[in-house]
MMTF fields as JSON, N, C-alpha, C and O atoms, coordinates in Angstrom:
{
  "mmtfVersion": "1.0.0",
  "mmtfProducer": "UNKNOWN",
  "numBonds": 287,
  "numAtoms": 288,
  "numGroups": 72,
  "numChains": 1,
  "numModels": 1,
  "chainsPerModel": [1],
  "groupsPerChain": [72],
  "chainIdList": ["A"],
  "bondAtomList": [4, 2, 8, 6, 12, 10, 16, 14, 20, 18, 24, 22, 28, 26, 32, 30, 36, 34, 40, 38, 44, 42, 48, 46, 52, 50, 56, 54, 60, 58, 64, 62, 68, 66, 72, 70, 76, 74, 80, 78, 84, 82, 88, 86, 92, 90, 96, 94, 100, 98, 104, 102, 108, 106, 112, 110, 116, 114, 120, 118, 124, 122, 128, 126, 132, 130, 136, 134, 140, 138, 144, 142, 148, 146, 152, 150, 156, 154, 160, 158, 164, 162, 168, 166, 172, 170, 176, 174, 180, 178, 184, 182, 188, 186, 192, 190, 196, 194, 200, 198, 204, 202, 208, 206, 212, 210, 216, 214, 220, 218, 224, 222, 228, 226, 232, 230, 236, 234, 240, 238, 244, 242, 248, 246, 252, 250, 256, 254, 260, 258, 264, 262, 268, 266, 272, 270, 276, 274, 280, 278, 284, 282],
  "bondOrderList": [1, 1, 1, 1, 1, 1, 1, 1, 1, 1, 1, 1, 1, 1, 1, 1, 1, 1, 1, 1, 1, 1, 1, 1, 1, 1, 1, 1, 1, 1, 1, 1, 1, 1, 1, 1, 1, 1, 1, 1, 1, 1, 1, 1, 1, 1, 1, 1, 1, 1, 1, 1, 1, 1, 1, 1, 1, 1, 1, 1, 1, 1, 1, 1, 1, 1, 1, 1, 1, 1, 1],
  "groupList": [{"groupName": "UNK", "atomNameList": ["N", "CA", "C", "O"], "elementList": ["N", "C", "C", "O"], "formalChargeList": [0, 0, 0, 0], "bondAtomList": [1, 0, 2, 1, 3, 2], "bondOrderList": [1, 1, 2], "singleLetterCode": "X", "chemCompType": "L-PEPTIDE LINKING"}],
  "groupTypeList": [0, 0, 0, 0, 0, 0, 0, 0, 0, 0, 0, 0, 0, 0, 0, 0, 0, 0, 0, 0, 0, 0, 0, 0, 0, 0, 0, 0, 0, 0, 0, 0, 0, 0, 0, 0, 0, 0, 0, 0, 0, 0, 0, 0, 0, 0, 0, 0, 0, 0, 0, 0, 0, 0, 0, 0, 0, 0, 0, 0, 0, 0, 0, 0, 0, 0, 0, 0, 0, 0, 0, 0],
  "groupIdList": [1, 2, 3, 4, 5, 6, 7, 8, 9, 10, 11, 12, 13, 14, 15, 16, 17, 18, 19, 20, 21, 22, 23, 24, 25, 26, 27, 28, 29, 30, 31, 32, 33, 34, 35, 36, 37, 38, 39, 40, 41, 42, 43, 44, 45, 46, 47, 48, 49, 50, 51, 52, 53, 54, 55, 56, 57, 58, 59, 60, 61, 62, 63, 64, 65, 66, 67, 68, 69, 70, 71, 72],
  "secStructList": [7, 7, 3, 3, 3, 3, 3, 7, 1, 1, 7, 3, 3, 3, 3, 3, 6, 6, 6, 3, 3, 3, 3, 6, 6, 3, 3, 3, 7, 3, 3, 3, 7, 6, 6, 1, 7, 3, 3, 3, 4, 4, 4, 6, 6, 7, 7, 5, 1, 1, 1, 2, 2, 2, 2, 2, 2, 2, 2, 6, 6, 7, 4, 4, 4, 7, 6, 6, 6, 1, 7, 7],
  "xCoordList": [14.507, 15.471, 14.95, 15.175, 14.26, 13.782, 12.627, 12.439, 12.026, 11.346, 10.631, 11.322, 9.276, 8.371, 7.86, 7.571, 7.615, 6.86, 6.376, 6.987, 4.646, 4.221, 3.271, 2.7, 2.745, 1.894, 0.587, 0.481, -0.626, -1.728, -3.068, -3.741, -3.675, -4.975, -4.395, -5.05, -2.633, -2.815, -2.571, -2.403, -2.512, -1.9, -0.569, -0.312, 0.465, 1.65, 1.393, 1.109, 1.64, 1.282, 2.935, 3.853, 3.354, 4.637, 4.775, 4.227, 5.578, 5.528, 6.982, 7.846, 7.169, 8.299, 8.732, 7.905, 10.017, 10.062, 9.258, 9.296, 8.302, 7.199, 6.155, 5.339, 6.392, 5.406, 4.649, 3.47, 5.184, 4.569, 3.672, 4.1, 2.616, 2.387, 1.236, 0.351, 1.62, 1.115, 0.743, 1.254, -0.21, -1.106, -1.07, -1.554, -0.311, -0.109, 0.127, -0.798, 0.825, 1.626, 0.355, 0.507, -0.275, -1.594, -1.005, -0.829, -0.554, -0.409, -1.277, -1.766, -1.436, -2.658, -2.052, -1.056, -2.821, -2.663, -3.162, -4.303, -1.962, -1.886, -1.908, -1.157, -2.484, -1.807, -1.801, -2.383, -0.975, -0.453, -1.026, -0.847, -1.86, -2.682, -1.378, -0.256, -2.131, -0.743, -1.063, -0.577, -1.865, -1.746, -1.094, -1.14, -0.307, 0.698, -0.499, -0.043, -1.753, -2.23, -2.326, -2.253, -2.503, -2.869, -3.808, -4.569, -4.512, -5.551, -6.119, -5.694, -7.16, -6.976, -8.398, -9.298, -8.551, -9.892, -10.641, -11.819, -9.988, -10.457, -11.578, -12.46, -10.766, -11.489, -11.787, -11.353, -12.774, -13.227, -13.463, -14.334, -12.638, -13.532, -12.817, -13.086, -11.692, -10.799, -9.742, -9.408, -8.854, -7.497, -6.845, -7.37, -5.426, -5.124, -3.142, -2.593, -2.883, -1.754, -0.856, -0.025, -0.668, 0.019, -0.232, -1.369, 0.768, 0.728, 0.3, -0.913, 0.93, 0.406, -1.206, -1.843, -1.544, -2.871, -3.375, -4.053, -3.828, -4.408, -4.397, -5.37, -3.01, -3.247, -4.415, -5.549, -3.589, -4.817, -6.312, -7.027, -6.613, -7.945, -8.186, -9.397, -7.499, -7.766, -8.347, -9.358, -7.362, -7.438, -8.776, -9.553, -9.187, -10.402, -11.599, -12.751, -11.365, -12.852, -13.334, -14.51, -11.947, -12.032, -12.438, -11.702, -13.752, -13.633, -12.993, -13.126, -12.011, -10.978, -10.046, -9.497, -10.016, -9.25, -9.744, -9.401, -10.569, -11.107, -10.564, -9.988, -10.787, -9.616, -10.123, -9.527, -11.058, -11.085, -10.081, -9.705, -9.798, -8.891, -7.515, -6.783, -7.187, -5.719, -5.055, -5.627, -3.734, -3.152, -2.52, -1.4, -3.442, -3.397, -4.298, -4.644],
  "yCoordList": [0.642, -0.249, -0.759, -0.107, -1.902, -2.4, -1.46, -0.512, -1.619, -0.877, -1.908, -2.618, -1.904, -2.903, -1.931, -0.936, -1.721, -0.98, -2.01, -2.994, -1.585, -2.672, -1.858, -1.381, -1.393, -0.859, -1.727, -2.662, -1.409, -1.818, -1.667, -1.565, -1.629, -0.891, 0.531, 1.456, 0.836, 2.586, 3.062, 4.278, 2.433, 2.692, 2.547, 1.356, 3.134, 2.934, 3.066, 4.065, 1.004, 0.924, 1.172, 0.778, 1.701, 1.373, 1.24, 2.055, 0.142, -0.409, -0.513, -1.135, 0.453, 0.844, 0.063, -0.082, -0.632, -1.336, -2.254, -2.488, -2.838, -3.468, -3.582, -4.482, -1.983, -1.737, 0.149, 0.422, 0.69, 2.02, 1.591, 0.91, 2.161, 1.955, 3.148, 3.663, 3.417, 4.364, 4.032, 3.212, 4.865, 4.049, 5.81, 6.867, 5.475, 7.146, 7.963, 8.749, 8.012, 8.819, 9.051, 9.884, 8.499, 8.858, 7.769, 6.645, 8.454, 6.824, 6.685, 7.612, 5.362, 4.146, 3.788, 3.074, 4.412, 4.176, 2.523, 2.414, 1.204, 0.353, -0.304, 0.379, -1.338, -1.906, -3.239, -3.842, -3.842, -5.306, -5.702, -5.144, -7.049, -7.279, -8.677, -8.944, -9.208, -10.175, -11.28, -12.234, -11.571, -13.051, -12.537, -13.223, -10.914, -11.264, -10.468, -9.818, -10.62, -9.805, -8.277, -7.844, -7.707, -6.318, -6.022, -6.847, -4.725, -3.768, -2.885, -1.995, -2.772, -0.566, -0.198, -0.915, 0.594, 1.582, 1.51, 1.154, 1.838, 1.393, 0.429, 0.423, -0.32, -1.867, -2.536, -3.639, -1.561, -2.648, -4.208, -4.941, -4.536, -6.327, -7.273, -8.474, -6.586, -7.695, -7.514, -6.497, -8.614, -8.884, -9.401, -10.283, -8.788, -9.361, -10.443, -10.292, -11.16, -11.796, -10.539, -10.304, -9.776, -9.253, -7.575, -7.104, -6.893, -5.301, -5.399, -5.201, -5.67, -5.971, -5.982, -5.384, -7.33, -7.621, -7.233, -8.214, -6.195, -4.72, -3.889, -3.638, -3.49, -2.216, -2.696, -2.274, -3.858, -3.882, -3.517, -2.755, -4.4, -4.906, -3.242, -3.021, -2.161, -1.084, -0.172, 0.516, -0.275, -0.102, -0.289, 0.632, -1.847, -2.353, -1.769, -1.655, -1.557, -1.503, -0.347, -0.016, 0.489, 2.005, 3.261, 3.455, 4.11, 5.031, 5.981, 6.552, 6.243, 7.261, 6.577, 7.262, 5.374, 4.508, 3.69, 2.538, 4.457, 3.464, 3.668, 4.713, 2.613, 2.848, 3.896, 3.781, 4.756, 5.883, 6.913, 7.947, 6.673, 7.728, 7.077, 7.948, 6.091, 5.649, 6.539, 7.456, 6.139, 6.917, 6.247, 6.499, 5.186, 4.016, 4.839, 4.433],
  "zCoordList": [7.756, 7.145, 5.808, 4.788, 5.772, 4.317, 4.042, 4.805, 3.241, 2.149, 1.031, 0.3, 0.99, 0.485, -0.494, 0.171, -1.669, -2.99, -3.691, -4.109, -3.853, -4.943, -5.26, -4.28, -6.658, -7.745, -7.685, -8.479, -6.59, -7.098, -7.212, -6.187, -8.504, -9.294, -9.329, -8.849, -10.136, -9.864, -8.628, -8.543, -7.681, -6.249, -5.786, -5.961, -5.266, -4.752, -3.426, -2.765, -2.879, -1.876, -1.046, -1.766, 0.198, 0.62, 1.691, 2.433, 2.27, 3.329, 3.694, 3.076, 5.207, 5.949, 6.945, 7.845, 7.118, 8.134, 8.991, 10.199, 7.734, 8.062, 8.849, 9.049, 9.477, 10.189, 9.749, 9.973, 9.42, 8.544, 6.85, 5.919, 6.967, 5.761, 5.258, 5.941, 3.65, 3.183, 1.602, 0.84, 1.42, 0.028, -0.688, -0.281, -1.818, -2.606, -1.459, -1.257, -0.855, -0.189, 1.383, 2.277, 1.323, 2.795, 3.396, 2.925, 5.097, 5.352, 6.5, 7.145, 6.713, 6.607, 8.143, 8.257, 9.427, 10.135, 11.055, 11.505, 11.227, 11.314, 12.877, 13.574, 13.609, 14.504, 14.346, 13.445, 15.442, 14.976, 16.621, 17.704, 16.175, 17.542, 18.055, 17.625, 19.003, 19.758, 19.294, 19.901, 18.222, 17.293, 15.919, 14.898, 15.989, 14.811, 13.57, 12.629, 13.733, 12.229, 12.833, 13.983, 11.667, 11.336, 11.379, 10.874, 11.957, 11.456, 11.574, 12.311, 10.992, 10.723, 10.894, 10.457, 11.344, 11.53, 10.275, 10.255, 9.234, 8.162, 7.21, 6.352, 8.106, 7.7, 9.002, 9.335, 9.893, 10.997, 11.494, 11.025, 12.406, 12.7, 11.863, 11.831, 11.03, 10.061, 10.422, 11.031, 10.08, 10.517, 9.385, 8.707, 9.052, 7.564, 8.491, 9.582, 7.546, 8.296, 7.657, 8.535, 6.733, 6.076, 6.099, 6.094, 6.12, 5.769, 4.41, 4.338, 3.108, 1.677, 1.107, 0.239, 2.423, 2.174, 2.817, 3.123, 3.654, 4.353, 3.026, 2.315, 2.83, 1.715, 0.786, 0.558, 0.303, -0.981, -0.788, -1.438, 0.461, 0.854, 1.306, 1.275, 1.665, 1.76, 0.725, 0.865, -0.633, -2.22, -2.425, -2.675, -2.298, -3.068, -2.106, -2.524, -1.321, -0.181, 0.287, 0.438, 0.597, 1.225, 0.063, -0.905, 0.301, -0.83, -1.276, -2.358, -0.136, -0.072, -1.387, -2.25, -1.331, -2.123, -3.413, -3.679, -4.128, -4.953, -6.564, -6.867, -7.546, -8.364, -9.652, -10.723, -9.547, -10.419, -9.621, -10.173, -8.703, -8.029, -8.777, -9.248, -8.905, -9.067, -10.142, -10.731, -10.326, -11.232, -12.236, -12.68, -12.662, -13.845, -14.692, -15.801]
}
């Protein structure tokens, strides 16, 4: 249904029905624990309140994701 797009460091982060999400087209396999945050294999042992603030924190942290890769 809705559809979340936001451009960041060169990244097109997009976020599907607020629960799919994909960073330049890889998507970013997510779960939602039962206090409501997010999180990802990725970023072990953290919990973000937000899909948004996962991606980013994915962007900035993950090397798969870092911003000499971007397309800025």
């Amino acid at each position: 249904m809705a559809e979340q797009k936001k451009t960041f460091k060169g990244f097109e982060i997009v976020i599907d029905d607020n629960e799919n999400l994909a960073v330049d087209g890889k998507a970013i396999d997510v779960s939602k624990g039962e206090n409501g945050n997010y999180y990802t294999s990725y970023l072990p042992y953290t919990e973000y309140p937000t899909l948004m603030e996962l991606a980013q924190e994915v962007v900035d942290n993950v090397p798969d994701f870092d911003t000499f890769s971007g397309s800025e």
